[in-house]
N, C-alpha and C positions, 0 to 999 in steps of 0.2 A: 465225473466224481464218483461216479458207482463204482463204476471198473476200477479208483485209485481202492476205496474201500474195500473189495474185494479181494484185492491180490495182495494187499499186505497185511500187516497185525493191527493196523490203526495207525493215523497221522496225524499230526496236529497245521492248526489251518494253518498258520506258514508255509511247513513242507506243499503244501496243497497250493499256495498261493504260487509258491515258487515253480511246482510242476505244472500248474495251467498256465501259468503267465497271468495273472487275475489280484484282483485287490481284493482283501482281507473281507470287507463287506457283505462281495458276489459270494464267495466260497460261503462264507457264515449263513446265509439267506438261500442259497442254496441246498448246504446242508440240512438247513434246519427246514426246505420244505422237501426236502428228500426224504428226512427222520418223519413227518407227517405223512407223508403218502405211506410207507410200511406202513404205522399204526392202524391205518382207515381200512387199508387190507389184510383179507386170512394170509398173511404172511408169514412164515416160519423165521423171517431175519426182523433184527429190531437193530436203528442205528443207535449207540450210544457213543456218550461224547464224558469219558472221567480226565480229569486236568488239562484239558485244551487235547486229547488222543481221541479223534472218531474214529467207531469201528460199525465195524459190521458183523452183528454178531447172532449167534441162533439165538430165538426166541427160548423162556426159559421153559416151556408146555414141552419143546422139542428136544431139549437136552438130554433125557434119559435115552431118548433114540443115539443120539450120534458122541456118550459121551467116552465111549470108551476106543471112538475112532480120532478124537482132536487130544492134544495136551493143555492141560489148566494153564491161565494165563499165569495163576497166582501156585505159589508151593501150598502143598497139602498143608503142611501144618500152619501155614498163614491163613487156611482156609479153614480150618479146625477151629482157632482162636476167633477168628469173624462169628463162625454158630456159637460158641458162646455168648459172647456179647450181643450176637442178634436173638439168641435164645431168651435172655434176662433183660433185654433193653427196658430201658437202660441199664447197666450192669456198671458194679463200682470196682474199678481196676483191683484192687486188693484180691475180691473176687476170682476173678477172669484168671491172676498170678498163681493164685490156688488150685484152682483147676489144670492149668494150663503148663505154670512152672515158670521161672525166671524169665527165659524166652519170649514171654510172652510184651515184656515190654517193648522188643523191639518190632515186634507185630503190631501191637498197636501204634508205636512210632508211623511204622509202614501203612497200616488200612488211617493213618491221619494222613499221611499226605497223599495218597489215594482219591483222599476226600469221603469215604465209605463210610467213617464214624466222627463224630467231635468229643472233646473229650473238656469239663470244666472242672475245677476245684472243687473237692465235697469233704473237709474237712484235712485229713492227713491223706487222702485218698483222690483221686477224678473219678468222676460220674462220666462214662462212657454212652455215648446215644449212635445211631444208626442215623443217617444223615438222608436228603432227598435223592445224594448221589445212589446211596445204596439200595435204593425203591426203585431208579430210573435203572441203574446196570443189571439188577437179578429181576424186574419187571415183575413188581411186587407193590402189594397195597400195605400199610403199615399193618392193619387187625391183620390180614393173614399167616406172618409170617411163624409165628408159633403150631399152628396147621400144616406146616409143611415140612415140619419137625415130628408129627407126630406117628405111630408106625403104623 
């Protein structure tokens, strides 16, 4: 399961079930006690898992070292609009459009099904929030993420 992790971009446990030969279960209990052993160790990989896609991915302490040797998974300016809205979290779409420009709805379209942010009703506007996915994938506590915005 490591080795599938490693050599691709992430899989989802079907694909996985289908390459071991293995039921849905194994792979999930597997993975999930493969994602605990990285944790427990100084590891520089963390496994994460966004919409049923495990990866294996750098650790985020390690990502200045190697960021200018991998490609983002996500477009820069999909990733411009995420610091936003993780900048203000929660931040009310109106906002973020402002900042951001027209485009930016289809970003947030995008980081919702992601699962990175959710987004509820806040009068003629959505209250956009940062979600647990997005604390598991950039391996982050919620109070710090404004500290790591800062210069």
């Amino acid at each position: 399961m490591e080795a599938l992790l490693f050599a691709t971009q992430g899989l989802t446990v079907k694909k996985m079930c289908e390459t071991l030969n293995n039921k849905p279960k194994n792979v999930l209990r597997a993975l999930k006690k493969l994602r605990e052993d990285y944790s427990k160790r100084d590891s520089a990989f963390i496994i994460t898992n966004i919409n049923d896609v495990w990866k294996l991915t750098v650790h985020s302490e390690h990502v200045p070292v190697v960021k200018d040797l991998i490609p983002s998974e996500f477009p820069k300016s999909l990733m411009e609009t995420l610091a936003v809205i993780a900048w203000k979290n929660p931040a009310d779409q109106s906002d973020v459009v402002k900042v951001r420009g027209n485009k930016a709805y289809n970003h947030i379209k995008q980081l919702e099904d992601y699962g990175l942010i959710s987004s509820k009703p806040k009068g003629r506007t959505k209250e956009l929030k940062l979600t647990d996915k997005f604390y598991e994938y950039f391996n982050a506590e919620p109070g710090e993420i404004k500290d790591k915005f800062k210069p």
